[in-house]
C-alpha positions as CSV (number, residue, x, y, z in Angstrom):
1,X,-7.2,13.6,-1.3
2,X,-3.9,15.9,-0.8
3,X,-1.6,15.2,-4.1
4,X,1.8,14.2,-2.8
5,X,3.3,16.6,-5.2
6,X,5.0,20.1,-3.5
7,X,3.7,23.4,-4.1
8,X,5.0,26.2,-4.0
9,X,2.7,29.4,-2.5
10,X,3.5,32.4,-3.7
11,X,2.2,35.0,-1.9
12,X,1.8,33.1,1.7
13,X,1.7,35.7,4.0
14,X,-0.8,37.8,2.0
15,X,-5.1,37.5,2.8
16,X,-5.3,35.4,0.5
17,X,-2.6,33.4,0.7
18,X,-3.6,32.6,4.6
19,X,-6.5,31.7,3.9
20,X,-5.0,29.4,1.4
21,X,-2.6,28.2,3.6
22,X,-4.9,27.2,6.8
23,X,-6.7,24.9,4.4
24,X,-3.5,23.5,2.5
25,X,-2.4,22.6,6.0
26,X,-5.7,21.3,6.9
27,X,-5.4,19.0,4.2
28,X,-2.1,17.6,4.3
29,X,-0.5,19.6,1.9
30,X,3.3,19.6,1.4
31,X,3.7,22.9,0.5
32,X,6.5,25.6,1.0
33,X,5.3,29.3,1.7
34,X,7.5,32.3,-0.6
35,X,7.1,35.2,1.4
36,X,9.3,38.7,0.1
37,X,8.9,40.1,3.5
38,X,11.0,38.9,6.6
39,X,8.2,40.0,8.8
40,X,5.7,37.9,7.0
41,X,8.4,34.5,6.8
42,X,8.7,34.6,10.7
43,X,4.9,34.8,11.0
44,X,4.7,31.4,8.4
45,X,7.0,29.7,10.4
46,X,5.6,30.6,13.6
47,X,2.6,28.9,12.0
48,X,4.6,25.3,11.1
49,X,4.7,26.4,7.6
50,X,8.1,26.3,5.9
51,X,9.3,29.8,4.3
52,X,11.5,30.6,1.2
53,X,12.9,32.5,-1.4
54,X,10.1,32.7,-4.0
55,X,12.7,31.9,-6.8
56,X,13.9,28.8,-5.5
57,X,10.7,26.9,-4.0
58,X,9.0,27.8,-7.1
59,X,11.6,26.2,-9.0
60,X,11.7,23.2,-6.4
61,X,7.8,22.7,-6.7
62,X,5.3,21.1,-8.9
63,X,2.3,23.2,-8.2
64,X,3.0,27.3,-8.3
65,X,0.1,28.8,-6.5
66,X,-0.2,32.4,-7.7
67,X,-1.9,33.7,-4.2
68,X,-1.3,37.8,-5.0
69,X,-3.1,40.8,-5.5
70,X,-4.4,41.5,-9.6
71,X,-1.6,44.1,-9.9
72,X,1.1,42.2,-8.7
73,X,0.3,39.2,-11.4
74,X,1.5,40.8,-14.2
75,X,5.5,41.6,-12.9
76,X,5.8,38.5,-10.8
77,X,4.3,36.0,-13.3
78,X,7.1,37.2,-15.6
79,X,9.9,36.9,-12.8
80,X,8.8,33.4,-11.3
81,X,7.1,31.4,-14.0
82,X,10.3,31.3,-16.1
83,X,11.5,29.7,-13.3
84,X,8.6,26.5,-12.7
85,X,9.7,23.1,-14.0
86,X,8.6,21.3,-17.1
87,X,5.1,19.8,-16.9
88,X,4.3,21.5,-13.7
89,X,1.2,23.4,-12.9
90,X,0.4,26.5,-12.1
91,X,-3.0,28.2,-10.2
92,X,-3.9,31.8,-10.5
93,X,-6.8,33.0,-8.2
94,X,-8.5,35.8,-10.4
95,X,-9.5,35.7,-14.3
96,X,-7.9,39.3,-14.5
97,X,-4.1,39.3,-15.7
98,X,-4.7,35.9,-17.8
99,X,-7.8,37.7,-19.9
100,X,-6.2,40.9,-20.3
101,X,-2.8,38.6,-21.5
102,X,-1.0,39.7,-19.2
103,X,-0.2,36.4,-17.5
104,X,3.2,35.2,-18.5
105,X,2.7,31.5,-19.2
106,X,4.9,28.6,-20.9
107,X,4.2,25.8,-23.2
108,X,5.5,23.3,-21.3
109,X,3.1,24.1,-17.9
110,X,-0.5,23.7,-17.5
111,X,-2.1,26.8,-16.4
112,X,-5.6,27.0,-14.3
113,X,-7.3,29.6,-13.2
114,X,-9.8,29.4,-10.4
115,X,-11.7,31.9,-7.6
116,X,-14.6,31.1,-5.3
117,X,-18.4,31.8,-5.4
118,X,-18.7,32.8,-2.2
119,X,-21.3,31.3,0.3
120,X,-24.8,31.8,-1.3
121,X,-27.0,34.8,0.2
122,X,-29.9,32.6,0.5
123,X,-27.7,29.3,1.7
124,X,-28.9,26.7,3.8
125,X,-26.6,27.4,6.8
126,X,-27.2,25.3,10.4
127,X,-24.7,26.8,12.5
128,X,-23.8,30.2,13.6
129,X,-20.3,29.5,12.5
130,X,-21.5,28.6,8.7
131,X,-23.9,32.0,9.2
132,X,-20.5,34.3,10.3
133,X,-18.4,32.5,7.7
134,X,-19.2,35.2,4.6
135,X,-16.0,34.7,2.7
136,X,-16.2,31.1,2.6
137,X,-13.3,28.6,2.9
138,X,-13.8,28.3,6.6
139,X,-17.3,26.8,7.7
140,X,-19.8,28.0,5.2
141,X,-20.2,25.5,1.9
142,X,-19.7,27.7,-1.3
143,X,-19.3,26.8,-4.9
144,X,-16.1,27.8,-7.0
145,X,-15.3,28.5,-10.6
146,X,-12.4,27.0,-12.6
147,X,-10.7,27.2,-16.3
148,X,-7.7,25.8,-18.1
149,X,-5.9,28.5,-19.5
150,X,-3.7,26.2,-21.1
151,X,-1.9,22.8,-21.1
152,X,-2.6,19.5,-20.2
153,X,-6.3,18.0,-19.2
154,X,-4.9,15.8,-17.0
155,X,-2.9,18.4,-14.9
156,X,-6.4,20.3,-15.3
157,X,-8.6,17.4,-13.2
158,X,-5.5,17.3,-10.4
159,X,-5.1,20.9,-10.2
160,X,-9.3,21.2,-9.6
161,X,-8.9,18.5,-6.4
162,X,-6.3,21.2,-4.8
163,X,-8.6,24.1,-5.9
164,X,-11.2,22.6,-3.6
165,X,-9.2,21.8,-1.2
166,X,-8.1,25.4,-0.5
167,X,-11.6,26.9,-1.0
168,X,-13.2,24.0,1.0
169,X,-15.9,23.3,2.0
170,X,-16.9,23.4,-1.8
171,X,-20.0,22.3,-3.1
172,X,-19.9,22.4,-7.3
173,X,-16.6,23.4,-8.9
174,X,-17.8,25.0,-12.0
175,X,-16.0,24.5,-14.9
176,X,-16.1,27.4,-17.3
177,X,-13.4,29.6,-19.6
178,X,-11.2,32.2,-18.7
179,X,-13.6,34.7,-21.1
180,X,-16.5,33.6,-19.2
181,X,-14.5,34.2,-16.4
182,X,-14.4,37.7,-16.4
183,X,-17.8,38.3,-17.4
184,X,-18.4,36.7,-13.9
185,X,-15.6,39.1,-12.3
186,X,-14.8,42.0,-12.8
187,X,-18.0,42.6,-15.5
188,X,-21.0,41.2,-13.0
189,X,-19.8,41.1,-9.9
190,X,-17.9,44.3,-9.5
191,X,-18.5,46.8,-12.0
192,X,-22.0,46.2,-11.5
193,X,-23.1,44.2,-8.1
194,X,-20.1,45.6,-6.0
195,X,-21.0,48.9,-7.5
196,X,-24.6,48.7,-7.1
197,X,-23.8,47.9,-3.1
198,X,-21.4,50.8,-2.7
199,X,-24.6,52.8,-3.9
200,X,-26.7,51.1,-1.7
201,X,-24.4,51.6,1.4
202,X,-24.3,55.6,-0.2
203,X,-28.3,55.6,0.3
204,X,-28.4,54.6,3.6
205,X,-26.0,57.5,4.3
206,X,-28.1,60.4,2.4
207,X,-31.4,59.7,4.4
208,X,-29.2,59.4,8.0
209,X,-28.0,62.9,6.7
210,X,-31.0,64.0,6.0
211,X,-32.2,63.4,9.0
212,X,-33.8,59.4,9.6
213,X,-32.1,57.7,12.9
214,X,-29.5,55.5,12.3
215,X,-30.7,52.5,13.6
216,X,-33.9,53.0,11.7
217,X,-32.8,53.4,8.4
218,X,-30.0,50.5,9.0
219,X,-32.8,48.2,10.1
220,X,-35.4,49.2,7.1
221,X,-32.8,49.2,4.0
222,X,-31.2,46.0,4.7
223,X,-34.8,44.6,4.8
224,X,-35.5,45.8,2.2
225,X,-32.3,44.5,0.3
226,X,-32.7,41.4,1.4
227,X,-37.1,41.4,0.4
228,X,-36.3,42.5,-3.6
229,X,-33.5,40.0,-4.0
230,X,-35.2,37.4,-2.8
231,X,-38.2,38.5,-5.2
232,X,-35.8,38.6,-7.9
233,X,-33.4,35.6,-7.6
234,X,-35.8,33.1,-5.6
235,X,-38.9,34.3,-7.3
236,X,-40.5,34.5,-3.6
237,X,-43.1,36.8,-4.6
238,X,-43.7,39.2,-6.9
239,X,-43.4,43.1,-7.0
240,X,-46.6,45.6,-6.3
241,X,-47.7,47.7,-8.6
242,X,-46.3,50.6,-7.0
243,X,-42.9,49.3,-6.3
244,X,-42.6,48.0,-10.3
245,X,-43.7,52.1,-10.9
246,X,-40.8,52.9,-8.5
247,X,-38.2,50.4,-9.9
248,X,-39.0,52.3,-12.9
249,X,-38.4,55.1,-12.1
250,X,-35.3,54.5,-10.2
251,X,-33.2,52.9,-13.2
252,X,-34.4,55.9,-15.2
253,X,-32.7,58.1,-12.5
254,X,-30.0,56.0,-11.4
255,X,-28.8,53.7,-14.7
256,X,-27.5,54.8,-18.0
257,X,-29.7,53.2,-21.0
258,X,-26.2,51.5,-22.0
259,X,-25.2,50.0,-18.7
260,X,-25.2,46.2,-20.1
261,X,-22.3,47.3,-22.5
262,X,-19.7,46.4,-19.0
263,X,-19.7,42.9,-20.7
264,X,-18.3,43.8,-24.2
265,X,-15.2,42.4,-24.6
266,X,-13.9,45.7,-25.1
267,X,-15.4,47.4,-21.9
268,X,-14.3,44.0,-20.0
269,X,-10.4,44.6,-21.5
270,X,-10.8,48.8,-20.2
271,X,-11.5,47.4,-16.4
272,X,-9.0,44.9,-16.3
273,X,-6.3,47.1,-17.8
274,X,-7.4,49.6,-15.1
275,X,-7.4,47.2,-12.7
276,X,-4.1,45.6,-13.1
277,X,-2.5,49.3,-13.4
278,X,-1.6,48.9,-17.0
């Protein structure tokens, strides 16, 4: 059920924040979209959504949704957060600025940080529309993660009922810490799964070069992504010989002997700090 308290979306005409802001509206929201660019305000409030100055609707609201890229967190948290009112919350959509302390935050606000899971690979999906929905927040059911960064548990349990809200259709909300948090992401899911894909995608590539059709190597590689994670996560079957001998060999080839040192807390602080531009 929509809280009847405002909100104040920073960052509304961004990815993110229209994705945010289809589902806020879906849900009954009163919330005001802050928008730095005239081209993007128009295109709000062509959609029914009322634009402003990010200064004054964040100091109007009750809610601050933080709906802006890692990098941006950093400069903006210090400019608008000095500005929220006492007791109000605020929602940050990646673990990033507020793990590496770079999140400006106030004792007097209660701070949450959330982000989505994304819907499952191997998800029960009935309709095309749930199948085509990869992101999430649209058709497809996914799960999402969530942590008080600070303040108030009872600010905590009302900011989780707009978190799922904007990443609905949401199946578990998973409450975890911020640290735990960005072992998730950046540590697991990028520097090593996004990474591992981008390889992946760079396979598929080298043999095309080298000479295999197109349409056969597309066809074979992503069956066989899709056969060894099923092996591995849904314990479908199990590996052959030869393919253990060749799994092997290929992290001998491919992995350093270190690799699992991405989630020291140290490795985890060098990412973020790259990532946020610091």
């Amino acid at each position: 059920m929509a809280t009847n308290k405002l909100i104040a979306l920073v960052g509304a005409g961004g990815k993110m924040g229209t994705r945010v802001s289809v589902n806020l509206k879906k849900y009954g929201y009163d919330f005001i979209g802050c928008e730095s660019d005239e081209e993007k305000k128009k295109a709000l409030e062509a959609r029914g959504i009322k634009a402003m100055e990010t200064g004054e609707a964040v100091g109007m609201a009750e809610i601050v949704i933080f709906a802006l890229p890692d990098a941006l967190i950093p400069k903006l948290s210090a400019l608008f957060v000095p500005k929220m009112k006492p007791g109000s919350i605020g929602i940050i959509l990646d673990p990033a600025a507020a793990y590496a302390k770079e999140l400006t935050m106030r004792d007097d606000c209660t701070f949450v940080v959330t982000h989505p899971c994304h819907p499952a690979l191997f998800g029960d999906f009935k309709t095309k529309e749930e199948q085509d929905d990869m992101f999430g927040g649209i058709a497809a059911e996914q799960d999402i993660v969530i942590a008080l960064a600070q303040g108030d548990e009872k600010l905590f349990t009302e900011a989780e009922s707009v978190c799922r809200d904007m990443f609905s259709p949401v199946g578990t909300c998973h409450r975890i810490t911020v640290e735990q948090m960005a072992m998730l992401e950046p540590a697991a899911a990028e520097v090593v799964i996004a990474a591992m894909a981008t390889v992946m995608k760079e396979a598929l590539d080298e043999v095309v070069a080298r000479g295999v059709p197109e349409a056969a190597a597309r066809a074979f590689l992503l069956g066989h992504t899709r056969i060894p994670l099923a092996i591995v996560f849904k314990q479908s079957n199990p590996f052959s010989d030869a393919a253990l001998k060749a799994i092997e060999f290929g992290r001998k080839r491919i992995l350093r002997d270190d690799w699992k040192s991405v989630f020291e807390k140290d490795a985890i602080n060098e990412a973020l700090h790259y990532m946020l531009g610091l």
